[in-house]
C-alpha positions in Angstrom: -11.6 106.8 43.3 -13.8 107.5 40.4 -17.3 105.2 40.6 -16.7 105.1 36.6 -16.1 101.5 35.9 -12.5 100.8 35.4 -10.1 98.2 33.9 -7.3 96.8 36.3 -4.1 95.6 34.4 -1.9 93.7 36.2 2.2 94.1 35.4 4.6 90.9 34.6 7.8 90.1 34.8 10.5 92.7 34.0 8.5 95.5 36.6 9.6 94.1 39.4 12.4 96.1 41.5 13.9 95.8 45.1 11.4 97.3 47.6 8.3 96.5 45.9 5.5 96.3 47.8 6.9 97.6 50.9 5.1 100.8 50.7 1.6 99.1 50.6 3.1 96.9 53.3 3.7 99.2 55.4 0.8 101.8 55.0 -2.6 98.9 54.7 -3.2 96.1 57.2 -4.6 94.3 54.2 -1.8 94.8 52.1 0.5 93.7 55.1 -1.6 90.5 55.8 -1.4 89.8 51.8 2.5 89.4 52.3 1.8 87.8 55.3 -0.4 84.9 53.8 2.2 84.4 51.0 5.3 84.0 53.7 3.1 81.4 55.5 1.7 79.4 51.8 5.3 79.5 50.4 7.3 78.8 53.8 10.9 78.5 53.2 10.4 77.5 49.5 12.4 80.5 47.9 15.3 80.3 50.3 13.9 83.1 52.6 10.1 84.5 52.8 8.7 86.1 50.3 8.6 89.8 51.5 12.1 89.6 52.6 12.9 88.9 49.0 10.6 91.5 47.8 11.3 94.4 50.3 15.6 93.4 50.6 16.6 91.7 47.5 19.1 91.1 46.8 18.5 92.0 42.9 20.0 89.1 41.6 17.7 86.7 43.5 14.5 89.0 43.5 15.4 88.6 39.6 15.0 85.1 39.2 12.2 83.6 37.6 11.2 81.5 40.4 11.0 84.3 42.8 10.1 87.3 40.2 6.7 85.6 39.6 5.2 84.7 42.7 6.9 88.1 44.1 5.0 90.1 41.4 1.8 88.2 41.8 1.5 89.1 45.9 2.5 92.3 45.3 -0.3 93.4 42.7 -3.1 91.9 44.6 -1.2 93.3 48.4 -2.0 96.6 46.0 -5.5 96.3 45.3 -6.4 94.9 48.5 -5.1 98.1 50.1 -6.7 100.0 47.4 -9.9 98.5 48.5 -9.5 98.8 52.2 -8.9 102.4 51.5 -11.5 103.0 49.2 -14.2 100.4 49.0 -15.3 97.8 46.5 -13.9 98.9 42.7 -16.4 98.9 40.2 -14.5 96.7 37.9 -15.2 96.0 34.2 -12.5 94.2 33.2 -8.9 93.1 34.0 -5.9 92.1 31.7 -2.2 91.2 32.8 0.8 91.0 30.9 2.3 87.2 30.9 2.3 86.1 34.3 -0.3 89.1 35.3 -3.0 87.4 33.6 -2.7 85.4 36.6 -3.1 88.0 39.1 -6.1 89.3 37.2 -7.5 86.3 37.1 -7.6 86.0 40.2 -9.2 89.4 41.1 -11.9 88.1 38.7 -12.5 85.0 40.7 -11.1 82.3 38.7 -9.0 81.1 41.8 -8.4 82.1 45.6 -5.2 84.1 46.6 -3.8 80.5 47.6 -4.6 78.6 44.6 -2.9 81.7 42.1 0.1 82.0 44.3 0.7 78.3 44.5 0.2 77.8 40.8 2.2 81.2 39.7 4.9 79.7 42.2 5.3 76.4 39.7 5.2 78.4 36.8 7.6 80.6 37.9 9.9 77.1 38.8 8.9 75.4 35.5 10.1 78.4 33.3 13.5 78.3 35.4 14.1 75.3 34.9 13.1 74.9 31.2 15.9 78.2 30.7 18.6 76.4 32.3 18.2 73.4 30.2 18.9 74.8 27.2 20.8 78.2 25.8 18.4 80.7 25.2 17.6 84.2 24.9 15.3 87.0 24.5 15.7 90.5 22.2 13.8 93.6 21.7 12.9 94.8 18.3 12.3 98.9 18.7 10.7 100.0 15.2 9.8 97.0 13.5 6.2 95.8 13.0 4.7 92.2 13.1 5.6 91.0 9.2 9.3 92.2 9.6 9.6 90.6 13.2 8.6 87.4 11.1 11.0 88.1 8.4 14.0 88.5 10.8 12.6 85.3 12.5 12.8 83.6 9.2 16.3 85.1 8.4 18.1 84.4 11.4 16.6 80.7 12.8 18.8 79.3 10.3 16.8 75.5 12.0 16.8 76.6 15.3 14.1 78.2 17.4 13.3 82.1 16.8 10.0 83.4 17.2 7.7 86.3 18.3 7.1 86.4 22.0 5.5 89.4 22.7 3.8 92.2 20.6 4.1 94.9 23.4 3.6 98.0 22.2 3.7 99.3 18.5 7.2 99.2 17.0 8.0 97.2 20.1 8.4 93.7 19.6 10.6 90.6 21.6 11.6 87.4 20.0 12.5 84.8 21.7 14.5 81.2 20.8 18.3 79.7 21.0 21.0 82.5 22.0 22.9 81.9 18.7 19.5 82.4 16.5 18.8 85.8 19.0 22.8 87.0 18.0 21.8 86.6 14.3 18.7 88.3 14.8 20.3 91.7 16.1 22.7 91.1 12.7 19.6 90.9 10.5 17.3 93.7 12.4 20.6 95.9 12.0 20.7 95.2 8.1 17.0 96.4 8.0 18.0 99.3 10.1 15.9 98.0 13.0 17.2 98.6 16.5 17.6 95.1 18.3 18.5 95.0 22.2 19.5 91.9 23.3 17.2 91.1 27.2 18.8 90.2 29.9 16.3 87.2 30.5 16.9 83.4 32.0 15.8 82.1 28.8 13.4 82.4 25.7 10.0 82.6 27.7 6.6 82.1 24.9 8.6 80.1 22.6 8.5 76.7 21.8 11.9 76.3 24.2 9.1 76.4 26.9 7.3 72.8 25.9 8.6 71.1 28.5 7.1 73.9 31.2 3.9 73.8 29.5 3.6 70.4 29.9 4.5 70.3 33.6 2.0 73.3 33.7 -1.1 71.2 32.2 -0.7 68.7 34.3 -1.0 70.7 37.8 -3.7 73.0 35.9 -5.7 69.6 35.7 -6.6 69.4 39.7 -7.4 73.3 39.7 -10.7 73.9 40.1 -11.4 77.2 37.9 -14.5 79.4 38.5 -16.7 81.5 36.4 -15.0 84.8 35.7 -17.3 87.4 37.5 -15.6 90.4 35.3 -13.9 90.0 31.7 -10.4 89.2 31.5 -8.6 89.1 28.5 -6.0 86.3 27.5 -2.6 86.6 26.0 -3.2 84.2 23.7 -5.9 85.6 21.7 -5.6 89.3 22.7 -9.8 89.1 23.5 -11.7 88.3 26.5 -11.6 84.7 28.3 -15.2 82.8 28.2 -16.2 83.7 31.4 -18.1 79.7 31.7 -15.6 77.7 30.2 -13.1 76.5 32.9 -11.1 74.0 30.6 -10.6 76.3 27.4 -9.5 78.8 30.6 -7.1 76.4 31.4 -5.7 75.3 27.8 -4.8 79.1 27.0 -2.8 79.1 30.2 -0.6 76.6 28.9 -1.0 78.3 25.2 0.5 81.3 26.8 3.9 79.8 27.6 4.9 78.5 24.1 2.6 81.8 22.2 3.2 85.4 21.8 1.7 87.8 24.3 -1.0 90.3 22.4 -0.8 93.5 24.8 -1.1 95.6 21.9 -3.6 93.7 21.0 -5.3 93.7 24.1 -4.9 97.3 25.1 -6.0 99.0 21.7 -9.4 96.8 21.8 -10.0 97.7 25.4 -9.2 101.1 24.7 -12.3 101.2 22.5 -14.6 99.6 25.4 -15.5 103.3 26.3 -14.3 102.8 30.3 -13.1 105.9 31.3 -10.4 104.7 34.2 -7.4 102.5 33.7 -5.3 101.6 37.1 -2.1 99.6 37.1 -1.5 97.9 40.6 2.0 97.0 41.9 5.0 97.3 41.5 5.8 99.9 39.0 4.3 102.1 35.8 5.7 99.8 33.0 2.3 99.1 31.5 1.7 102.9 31.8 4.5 103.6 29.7 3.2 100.7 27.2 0.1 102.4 26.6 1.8 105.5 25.7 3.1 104.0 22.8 -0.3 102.0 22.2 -3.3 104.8 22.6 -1.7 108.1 24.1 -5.5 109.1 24.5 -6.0 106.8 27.9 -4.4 107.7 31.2 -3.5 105.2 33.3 -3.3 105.5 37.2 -0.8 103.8 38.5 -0.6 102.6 42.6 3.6 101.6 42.4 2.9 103.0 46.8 -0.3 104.0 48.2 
């Protein structure tokens, strides 16, 4: 691997698949132990350990909120850990996860241990669950449409209830997010405008105000966390720019930010696209965030480690 410094990005939810993880598992001792640690921290929490989940599925469980997020989380750092046993320290210069990978590169960047990220990715991942099944909600993708007429089908369609941006991905690829009956209107409207609109299959309308009650949860257990100083720059969702490395409680608020807010990849990716750093690497499981670059800066390659 290239002694270049490099940006780590860290995939979220909607990458994960049935074997992921099983590769590094099987080929890197640390990689193994990773899966290992999380099977021992999570017990029988999920309904059955954590690599069984990830390595047998079934789909329909693996895809639940509750077991996609911590499942996502192991497997990205059981990848860099066996990229590092393989190849030695990275020279790191910043890291950035989509949605629940901000936690994962958080953690690479020493905000929390392994223990702490999985434990608190683990509640997330239960909090957002829950919050879905309270109330009907959905998620759909926007291909073609920029940022004013995402708002303007928001505004069409809410008609009082809940319909908002949720994630800027990638340009011409927006989600909203909000009540199932506002989401149905909002394929009508993007149609009228001749924007394609996908409905998601999703639990429920994640980075939208329909997530309060998860964010609230969320703050409280964030509260006996102690955060560290960030040893390499990690950028946040919220504001699509780097975290202050030294300020453990702003840290802390745009975590819960990040639940009810829009995630700014596009945001993120074009800015750190301009940092001059010659070597992007995706961990595990997958290449989605490869294929979001694409569509964001076609000039940066992106390595991605889905198996050793």
């Amino acid at each position: 691997m290239s002694q270049e410094p490099i940006v780590i990005l860290c995939p979220g939810q909607g990458a994960q698949s049935v074997g992921m993880g099983k590769a590094w598992h099987d080929a890197s001792d640390a990689a193994a132990n990773t899966f290992k640690e999380a099977d021992e921290i999570l017990a029988d929490s999920l309904g059955a350990p954590l690599s069984e989940l990830c390595f047998e599925g079934p789909a329909e469980k693996l895809n639940r909120t509750d077991i996609t997020q911590p499942g996502l989380y192991v497997c990205g750092v059981a990848s860099y850990r066996g990229m590092v046993q393989a190849n030695g320290p990275m020279p790191i210069a910043a890291t950035a996860g989509l949605s629940l990978g901000e936690y994962t590169a958080l953690h690479l960047a020493g905000a929390f241990s392994f223990s702490e990220g999985l434990e608190l990715v683990a509640l997330r991942g239960k909090l957002m669950q829950e919050a879905a099944e309270r109330i009907d909600s959905s998620m759909v993708a926007l291909i073609g449409a920029d940022e004013g007429q995402a708002q303007e089908i928001c505004d069409e369609a809410s008609q009082g209830e809940v319909l908002v941006p949720a994630n800027f991905n990638a340009p011409g690829q927006i989600v909203l997010s909000g009540h199932t009956s506002a989401c149905n209107r909002a394929i009508q409207a993007a149609q009228g405008k001749q924007i394609r609109a996908t409905s998601l299959t999703v639990a429920g309308a994640f980075h939208s105000p329909l997530m309060q009650t998860a964010a609230d949860e969320l703050e409280k257990a964030l509260a006996s966390i102690a955060i560290g100083d960030l040893k390499t720059q990690v950028w946040s969702n919220v504001t699509g720019k780097p975290h202050d490395p030294h300020n453990p409680e702003l840290l802390k608020q745009r975590l819960v930010e990040q639940l009810i807010n829009p995630v700014r990849w596009d945001e993120t990716c074009q800015q750190l696209a301009l940092e001059g750093t010659i070597q992007f690497h995706e961990l595990a499981p997958g290449g989605v965030l490869r294929g979001l670059m694409r569509r964001i800066n076609r000039s940066v390659k992106v390595h991605k480690h889905d198996e050793p």
